[in-house]
C-alpha positions as CSV (number, residue, x, y, z in Angstrom):
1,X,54.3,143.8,117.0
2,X,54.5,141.2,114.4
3,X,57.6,139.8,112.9
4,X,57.0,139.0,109.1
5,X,58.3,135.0,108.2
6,X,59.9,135.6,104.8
7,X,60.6,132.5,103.9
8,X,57.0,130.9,104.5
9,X,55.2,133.9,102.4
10,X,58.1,133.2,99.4
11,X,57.8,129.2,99.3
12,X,53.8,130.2,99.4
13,X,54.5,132.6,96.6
14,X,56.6,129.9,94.3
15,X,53.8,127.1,95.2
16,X,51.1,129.3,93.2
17,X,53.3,130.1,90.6
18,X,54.3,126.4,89.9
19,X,50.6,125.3,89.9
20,X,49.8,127.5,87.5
21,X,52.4,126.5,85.4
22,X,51.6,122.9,85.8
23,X,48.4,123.8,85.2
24,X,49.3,125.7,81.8
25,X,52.0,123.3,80.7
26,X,49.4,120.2,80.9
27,X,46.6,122.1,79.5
28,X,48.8,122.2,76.1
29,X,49.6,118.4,76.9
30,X,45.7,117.4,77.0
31,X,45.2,117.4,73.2
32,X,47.2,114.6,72.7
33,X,45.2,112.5,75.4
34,X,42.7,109.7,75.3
35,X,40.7,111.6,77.8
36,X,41.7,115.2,77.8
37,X,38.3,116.4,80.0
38,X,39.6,113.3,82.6
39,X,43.0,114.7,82.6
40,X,42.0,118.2,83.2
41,X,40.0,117.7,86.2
42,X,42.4,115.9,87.5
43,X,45.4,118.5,86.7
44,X,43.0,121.5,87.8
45,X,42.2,119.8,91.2
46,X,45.6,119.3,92.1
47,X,47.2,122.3,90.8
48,X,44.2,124.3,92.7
49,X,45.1,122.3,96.0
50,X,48.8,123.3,95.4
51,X,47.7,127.1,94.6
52,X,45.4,127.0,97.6
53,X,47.9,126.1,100.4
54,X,50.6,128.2,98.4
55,X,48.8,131.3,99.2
56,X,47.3,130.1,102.8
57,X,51.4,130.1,103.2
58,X,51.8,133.4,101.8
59,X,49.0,135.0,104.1
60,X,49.8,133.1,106.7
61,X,53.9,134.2,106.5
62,X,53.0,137.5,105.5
63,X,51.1,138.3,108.8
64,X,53.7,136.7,110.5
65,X,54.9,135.8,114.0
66,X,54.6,137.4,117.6
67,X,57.7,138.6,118.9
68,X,58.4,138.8,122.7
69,X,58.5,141.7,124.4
70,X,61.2,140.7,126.8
């Protein structure tokens, strides 16, 4: 039986959330920019780095731990 790690699947779970609020807060930001195609790579690369591990932690927490069966 598997134990489900809470706390790795909710820290998982806020990481996406925040990237995608980066992600929305600096598109709105990339008007005012020299380079707003420059900017937005570089905002959707990191933000899609941050949502990538965020939900490796979620699947990863949700499936969870062995427990002993002593």
């Amino acid at each position: 039986m598997r134990k489900v790690n809470w706390r790795v699947a909710m820290v998982g779970l806020v990481l996406v959330v925040l990237a995608a609020g980066f992600f929305l807060a600096m598109s709105g930001m990339a008007q005012q920019s020299n380079d707003p195609v420059a900017l937005m790579q570089t905002v959707g690369a990191v933000s899609g780095a941050v949502g990538g591990l965020g939900i490796v932690m979620a699947i990863v927490g949700l499936i969870g731990r062995r427990q002993d069966r002593a």
